[in-house]
N, C-alpha and C positions, 0 to 999 in steps of 0.2 A: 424694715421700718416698723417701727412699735405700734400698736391700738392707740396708744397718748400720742404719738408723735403725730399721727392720721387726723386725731380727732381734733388736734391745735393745726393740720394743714389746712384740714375743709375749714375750719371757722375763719383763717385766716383769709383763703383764695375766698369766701362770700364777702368778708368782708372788704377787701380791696374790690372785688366786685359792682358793691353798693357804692363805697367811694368814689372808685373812677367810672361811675356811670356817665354823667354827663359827655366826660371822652370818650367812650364808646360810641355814643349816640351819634357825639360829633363824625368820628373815624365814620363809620357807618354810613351817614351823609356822603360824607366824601367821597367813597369808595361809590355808591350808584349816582351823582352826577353824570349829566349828560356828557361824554367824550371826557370822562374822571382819570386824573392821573395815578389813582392809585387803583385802580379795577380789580388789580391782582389783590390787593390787599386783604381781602378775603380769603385767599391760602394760602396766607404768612402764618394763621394757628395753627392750618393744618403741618407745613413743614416743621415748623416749632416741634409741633407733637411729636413727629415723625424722628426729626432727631434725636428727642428728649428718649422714645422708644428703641432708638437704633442704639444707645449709648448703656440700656438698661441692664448689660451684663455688667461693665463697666462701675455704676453708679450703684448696683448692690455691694460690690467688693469694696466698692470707698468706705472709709473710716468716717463715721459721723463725732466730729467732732464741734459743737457750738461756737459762736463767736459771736462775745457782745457787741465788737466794731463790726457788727453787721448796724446795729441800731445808729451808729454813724453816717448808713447813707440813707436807714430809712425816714428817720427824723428830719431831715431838712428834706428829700425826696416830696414828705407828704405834704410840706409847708410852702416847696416850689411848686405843688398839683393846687393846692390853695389860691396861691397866690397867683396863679395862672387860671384858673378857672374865675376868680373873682374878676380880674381882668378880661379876660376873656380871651387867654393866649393858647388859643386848646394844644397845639401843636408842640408846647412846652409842657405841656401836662402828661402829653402822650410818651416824651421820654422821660418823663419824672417816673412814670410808669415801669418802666423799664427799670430805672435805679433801682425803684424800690423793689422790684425781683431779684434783683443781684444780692442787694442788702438782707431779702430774710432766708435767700438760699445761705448767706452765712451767718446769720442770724441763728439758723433753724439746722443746717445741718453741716456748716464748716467752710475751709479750704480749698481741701479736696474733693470734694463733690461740688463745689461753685467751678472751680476752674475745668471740671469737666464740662460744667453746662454754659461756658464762657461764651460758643461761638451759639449756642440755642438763642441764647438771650440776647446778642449784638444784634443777632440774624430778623429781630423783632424790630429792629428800628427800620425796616424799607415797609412796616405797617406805617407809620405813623407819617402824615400829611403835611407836606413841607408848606406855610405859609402862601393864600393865594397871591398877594405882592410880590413875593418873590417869585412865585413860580411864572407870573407874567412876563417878569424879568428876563429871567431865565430864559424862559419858550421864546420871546420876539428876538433877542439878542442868538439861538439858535437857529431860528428860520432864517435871519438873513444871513450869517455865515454858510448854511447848507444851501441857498437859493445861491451866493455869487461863487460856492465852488461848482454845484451844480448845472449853474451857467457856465463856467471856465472851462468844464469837463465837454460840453456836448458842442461849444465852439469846437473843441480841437478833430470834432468827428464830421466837422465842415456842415453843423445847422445855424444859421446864420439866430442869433438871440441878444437882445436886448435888457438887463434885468434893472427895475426902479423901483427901490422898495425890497417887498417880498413878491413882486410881481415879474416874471417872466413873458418879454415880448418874444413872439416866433413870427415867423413871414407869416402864417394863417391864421393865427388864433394866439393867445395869452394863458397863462399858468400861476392863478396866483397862490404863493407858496402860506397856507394857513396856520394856525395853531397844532392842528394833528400832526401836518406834518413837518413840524419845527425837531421834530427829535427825542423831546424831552419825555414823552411818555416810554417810548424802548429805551430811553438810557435810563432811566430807573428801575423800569421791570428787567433790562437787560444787565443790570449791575445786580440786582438780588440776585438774579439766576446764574450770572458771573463767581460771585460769593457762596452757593448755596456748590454747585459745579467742582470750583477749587477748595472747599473745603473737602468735598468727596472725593474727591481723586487722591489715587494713593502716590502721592509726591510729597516732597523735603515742604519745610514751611515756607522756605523762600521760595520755593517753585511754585509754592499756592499762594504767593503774594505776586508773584510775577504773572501768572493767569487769573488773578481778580481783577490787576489791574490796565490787561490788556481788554480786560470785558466794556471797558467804558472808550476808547478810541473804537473799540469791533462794534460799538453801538451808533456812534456816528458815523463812521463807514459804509454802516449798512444804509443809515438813513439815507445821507447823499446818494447813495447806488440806485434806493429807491426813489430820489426824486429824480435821477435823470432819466429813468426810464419812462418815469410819467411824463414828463418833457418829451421823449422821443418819442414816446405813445400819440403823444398832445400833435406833435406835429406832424406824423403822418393820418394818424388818424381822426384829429381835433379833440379839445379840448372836453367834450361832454361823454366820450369813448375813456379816455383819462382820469378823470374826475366819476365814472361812473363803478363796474363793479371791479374794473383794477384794479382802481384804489384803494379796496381793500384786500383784493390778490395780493398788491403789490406790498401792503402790511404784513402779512401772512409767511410772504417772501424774504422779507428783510427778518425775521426771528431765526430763518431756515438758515440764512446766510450767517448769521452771530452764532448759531448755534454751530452749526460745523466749523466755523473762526475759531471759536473756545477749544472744538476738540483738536483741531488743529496746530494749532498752541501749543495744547496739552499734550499730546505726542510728541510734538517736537524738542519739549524742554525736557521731555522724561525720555529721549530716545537712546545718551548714554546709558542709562540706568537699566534697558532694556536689552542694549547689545553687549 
């Protein structure tokens, strides 16, 4: 890469910078809220980096060749970050963000050097903060699917349970199934790590489509797993034993459990390829 070429990157990365402050600020917020669905969000630049470094033998030998229809997706990109900050839609600014990476990687050095850095850049949108409306949505409409299979699960182990709501009755005590543990925060960190995972594995493209998107049922699996244990915890032990530092054991546990599901997976779809 040239001294000119450098010296129009850093003016340009300050000034996108300056521009998308505001959604930084915002992301930032988001990412340390109390019990925040994006926590991880925080080393999505590190993995960013990591990739963008692991590909650097690669991205020297690309051919830099320019392309004005890069300015095709920066142009409206910066006017959708506008228009979404004026409104105050920050979560559509945060992938307008994204756009406009894609557009001056072709912009500034082509083709073939964009579609090398295809999955760096996708791999940036499990930063960006999905809507609190929706994500309310989303979590309560999870909690009570994982609270009535998680009851259907620990009938069949002969505990007698009752569930109304997201509340689980047991002969001794009650479980009531919350926001934490509705699912929705491991099925997002579990699907980045799902994607970050099958893009690293050395498999066919369709075998690293087929373990991304086993990563998102391995993440509500785990969760239900986790809530019946809290339930069985709950009832033999009561409810404030359950609710106490299990429950975060038991958080701990269910990443352990996705994580050896993915590798699990993942050997199994690559094991022709191996014998």
């Amino acid at each position: 890469m040239s001294s000119t070429v450098s010296i129009k990157l850093a003016i340009i990365i300050a000034l996108l910078l300056l521009i998308y402050w505001p959604t930084f600020v915002w992301m930032n917020a988001r990412f340390l809220e109390v019990d925040s669905y994006y926590s991880h969000g925080f080393l999505i630049p590190f993995v960013f980096s990591f990739l963008i470094w692991k590909k650097r033998k690669e991205l020297k030998k690309a051919k830099i060749v320019p392309l004005n229809i890069g300015l095709l997706l920066i142009i409206p990109a910066l006017f959708i970050h506008l228009a979404a900050y004026r409104w105050g839609v920050n979560f559509i600014s945060g992938f307008s963000f994204i756009i406009t990476l894609f557009g001056l990687s072709l912009y500034l050095f082509g083709r073939e050097m964009t579609q090398k850095m295809t999955f760096p850049f996708c791999f940036l949108v499990f930063m960006v903060p999905l809507p609190q409306v929706l994500i309310i949505h989303i979590s309560f409409n999870l909690k009570i699917f994982a609270a009535q299979i998680a009851t259907s699960i620990i009938k069949l182990i002969n505990i007698p349970s009752v569930r109304q709501g997201s509340i689980v009755y047991l002969p001794n005590t009650s479980l009531t199934i919350g926001e934490p543990c509705s699912g929705l925060r491991s099925l997002i960190s579990l699907t980045a790590l799902g994607a970050l995972y099958a893009h690293l594995a050395k498999i066919s493209l369709i075998k690293k489509i087929i373990l991304f998107s086993v990563s998102i049922p391995l993440a509500l699996l785990a969760n239900i797993i986790r809530i019946v244990l809290l339930l069985i915890v709950a009832f033999v032990y009561g409810s404030e034993v359950a609710t106490g530092k299990f429950h975060d054991f038991s958080g701990f546990l269910l990443f352990i459990f996705a994580l050896i599901g993915l590798v699990i997976v993942e050997r199994t779809i690559s094991w022709q390829k191996k014998n």
